[in-house]
FIPA-753143 format. One record per residue (C-alpha): residue in one letter; z, x, y. Coordinates in pm, 1 decimal. Layout:
<recs>
<rec><code>a</code><z>Z</z><x>X</x><y>Y</y></rec>
...
</recs>
This chain:
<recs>
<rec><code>x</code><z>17087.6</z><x>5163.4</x><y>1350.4</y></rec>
<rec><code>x</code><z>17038.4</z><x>4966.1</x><y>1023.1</y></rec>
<rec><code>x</code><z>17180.6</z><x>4951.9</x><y>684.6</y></rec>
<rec><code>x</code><z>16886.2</z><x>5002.4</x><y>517.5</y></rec>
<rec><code>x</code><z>16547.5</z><x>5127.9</x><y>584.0</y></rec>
<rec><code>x</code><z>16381.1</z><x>5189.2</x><y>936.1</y></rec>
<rec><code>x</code><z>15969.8</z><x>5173.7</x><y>916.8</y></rec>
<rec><code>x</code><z>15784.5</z><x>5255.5</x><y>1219.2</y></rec>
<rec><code>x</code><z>15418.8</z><x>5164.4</x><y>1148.2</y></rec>
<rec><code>x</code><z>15196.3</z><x>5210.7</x><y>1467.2</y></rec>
<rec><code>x</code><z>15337.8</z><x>5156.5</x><y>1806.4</y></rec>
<rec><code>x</code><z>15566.9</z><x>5342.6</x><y>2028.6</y></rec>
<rec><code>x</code><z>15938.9</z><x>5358.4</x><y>1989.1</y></rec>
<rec><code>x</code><z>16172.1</z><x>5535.8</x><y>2270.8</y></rec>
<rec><code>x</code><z>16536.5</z><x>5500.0</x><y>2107.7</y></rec>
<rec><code>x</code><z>16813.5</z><x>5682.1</x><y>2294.6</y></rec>
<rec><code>x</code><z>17179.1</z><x>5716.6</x><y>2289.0</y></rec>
<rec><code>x</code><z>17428.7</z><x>5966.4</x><y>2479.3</y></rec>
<rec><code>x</code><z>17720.6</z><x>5923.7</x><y>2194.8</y></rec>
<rec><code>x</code><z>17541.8</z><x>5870.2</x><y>1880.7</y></rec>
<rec><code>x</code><z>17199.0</z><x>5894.1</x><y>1693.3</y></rec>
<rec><code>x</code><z>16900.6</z><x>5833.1</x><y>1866.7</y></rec>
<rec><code>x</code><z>16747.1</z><x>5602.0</x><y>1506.8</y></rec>
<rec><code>x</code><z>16993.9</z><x>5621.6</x><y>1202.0</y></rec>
<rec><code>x</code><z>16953.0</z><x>5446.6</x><y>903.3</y></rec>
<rec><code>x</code><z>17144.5</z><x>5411.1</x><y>542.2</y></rec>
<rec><code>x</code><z>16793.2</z><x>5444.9</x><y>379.1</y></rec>
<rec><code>x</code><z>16483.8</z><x>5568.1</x><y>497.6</y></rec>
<rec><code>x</code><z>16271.0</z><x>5676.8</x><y>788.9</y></rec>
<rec><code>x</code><z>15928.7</z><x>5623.2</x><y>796.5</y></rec>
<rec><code>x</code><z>15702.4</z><x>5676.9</x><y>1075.3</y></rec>
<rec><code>x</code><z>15328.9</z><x>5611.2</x><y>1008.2</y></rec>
<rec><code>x</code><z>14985.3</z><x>5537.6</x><y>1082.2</y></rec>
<rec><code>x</code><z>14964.7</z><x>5666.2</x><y>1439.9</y></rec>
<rec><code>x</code><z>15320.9</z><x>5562.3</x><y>1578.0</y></rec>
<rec><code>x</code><z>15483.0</z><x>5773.8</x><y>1849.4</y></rec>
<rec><code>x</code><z>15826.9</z><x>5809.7</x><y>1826.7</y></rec>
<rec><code>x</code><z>16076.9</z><x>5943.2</x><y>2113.4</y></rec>
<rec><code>x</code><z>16433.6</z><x>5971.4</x><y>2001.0</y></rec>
<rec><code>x</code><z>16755.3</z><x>6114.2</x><y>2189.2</y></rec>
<rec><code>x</code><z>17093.1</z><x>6149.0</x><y>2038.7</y></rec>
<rec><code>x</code><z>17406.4</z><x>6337.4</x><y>2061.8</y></rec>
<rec><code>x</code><z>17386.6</z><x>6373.7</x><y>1695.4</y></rec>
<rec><code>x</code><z>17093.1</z><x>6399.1</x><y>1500.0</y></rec>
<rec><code>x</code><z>16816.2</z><x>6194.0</x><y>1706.3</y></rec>
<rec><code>x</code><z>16662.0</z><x>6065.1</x><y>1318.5</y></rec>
<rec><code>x</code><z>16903.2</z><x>6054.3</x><y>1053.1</y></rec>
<rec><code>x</code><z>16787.7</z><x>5934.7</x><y>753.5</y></rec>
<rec><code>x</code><z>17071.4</z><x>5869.2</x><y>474.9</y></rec>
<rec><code>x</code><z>16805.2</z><x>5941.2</x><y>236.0</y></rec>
<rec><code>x</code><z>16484.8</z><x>6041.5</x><y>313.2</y></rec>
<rec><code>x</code><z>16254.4</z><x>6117.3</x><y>650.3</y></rec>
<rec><code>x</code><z>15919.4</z><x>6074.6</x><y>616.2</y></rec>
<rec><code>x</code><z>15630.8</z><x>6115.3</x><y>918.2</y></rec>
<rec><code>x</code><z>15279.2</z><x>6045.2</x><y>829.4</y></rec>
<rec><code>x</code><z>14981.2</z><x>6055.1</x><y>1066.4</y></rec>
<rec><code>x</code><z>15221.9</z><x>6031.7</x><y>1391.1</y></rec>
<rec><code>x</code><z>15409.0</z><x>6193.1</x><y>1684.5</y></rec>
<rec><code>x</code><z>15744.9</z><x>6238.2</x><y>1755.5</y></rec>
<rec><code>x</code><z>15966.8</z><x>6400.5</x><y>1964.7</y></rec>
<rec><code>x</code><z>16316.4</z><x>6399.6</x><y>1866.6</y></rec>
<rec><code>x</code><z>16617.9</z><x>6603.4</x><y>2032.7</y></rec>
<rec><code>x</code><z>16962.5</z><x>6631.9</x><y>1976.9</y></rec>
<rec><code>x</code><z>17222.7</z><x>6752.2</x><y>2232.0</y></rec>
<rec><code>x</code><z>17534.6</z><x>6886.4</x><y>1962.3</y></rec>
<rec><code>x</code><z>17291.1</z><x>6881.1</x><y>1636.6</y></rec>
<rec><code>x</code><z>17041.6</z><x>6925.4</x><y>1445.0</y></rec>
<rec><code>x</code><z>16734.2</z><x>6720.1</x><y>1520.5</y></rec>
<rec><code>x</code><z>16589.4</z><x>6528.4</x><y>1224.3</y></rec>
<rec><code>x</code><z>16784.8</z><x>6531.5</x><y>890.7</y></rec>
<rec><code>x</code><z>16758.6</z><x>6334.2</x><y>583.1</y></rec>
<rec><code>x</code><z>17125.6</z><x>6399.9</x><y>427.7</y></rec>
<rec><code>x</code><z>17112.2</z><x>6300.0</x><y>103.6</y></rec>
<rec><code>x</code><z>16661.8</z><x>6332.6</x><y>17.3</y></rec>
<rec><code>x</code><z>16385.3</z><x>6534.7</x><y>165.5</y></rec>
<rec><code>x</code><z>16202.2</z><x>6562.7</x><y>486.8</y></rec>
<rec><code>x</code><z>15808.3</z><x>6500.3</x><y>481.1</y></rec>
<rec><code>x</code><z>15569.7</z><x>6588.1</x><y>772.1</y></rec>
<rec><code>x</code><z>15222.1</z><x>6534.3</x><y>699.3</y></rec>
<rec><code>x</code><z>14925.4</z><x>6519.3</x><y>946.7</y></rec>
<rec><code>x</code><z>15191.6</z><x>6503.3</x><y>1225.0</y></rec>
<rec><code>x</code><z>15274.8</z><x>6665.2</x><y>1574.0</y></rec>
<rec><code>x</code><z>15638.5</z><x>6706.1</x><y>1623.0</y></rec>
<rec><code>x</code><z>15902.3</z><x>6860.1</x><y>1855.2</y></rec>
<rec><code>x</code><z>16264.1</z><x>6900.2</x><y>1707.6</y></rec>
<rec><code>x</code><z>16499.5</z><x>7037.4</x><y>1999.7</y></rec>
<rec><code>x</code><z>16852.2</z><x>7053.2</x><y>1868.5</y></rec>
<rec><code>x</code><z>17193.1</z><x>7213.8</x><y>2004.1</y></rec>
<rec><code>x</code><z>17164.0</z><x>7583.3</x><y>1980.3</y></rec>
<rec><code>x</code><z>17335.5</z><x>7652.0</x><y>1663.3</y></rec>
<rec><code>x</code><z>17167.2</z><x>7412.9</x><y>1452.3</y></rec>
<rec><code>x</code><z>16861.0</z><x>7392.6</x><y>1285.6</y></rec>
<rec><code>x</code><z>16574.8</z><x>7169.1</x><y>1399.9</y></rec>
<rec><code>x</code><z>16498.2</z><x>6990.4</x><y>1095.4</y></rec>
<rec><code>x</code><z>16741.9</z><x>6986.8</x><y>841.5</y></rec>
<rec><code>x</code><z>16741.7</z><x>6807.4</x><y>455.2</y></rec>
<rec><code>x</code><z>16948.1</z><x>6752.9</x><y>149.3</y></rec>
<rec><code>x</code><z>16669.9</z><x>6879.7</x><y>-17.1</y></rec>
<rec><code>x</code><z>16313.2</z><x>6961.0</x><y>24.4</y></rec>
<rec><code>x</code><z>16140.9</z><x>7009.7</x><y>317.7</y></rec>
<rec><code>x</code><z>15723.1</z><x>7006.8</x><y>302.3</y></rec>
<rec><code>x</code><z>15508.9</z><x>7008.0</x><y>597.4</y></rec>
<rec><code>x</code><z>15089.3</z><x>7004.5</x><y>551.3</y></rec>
<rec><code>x</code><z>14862.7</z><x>6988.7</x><y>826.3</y></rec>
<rec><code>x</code><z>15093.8</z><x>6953.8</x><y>1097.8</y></rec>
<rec><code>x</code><z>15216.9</z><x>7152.3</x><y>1435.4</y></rec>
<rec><code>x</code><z>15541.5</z><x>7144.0</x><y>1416.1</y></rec>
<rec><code>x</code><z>15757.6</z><x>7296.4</x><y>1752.7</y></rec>
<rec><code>x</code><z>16138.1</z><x>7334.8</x><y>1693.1</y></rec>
<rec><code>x</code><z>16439.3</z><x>7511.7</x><y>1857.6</y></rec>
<rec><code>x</code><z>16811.2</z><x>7548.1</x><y>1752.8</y></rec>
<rec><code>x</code><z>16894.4</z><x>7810.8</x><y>1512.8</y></rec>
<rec><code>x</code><z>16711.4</z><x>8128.3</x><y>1455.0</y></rec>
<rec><code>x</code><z>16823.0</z><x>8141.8</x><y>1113.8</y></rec>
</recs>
């Protein structure tokens, strides 16, 4: 959890909590060139205050009561990316204040049918 931006650039990064948000921060998310990410939260595993961007990576990212990945106040950008979003039933898997734009990734998610 930080007050400002999170940048995962290559690497692995396994963040988990049972109470809270698996990576949150008051800025951005960015997960890049090749990093695999595995996040676990009660609320949203990635929660981006502003915007959630994943470039070139993997991640896995589920939430037990919400959705998985949501960028509250920007947009959510997947590019040339493999994720799984698994979020409580009712919610969606990938969520944004605004846009949401995917390209050349395979994107599995579960939550709302909506």
């Amino acid at each position: 959890s930080t007050w400002d931006n999170v940048k995962v650039s290559g690497g692995t990064l396994e963040a988990i909590s049972k109470n809270n948000n698996g990576v949150y921060a008051d800025g951005d998310i960015i997960i890049e060139n090749g990093a695999d990410v595995v996040a676990r939260g009660y609320y949203p595993a990635l929660f981006a205050n502003v915007n959630l961007t994943v470039s070139g990576s993997t991640v896995s990212a589920t939430a037990e009561g919400d959705v998985a990945m949501y960028a509250r106040n920007g947009n959510v950008d997947i590019e040339n990316s493999t994720i799984k979003a698994t979020s409580a039933e009712d919610c969606d898997g990938i969520a944004s204040g605004n846009n949401l734009t995917v390209s050349g990734s395979w994107i599995e998610s579960s939550g709302n049918d909506d």
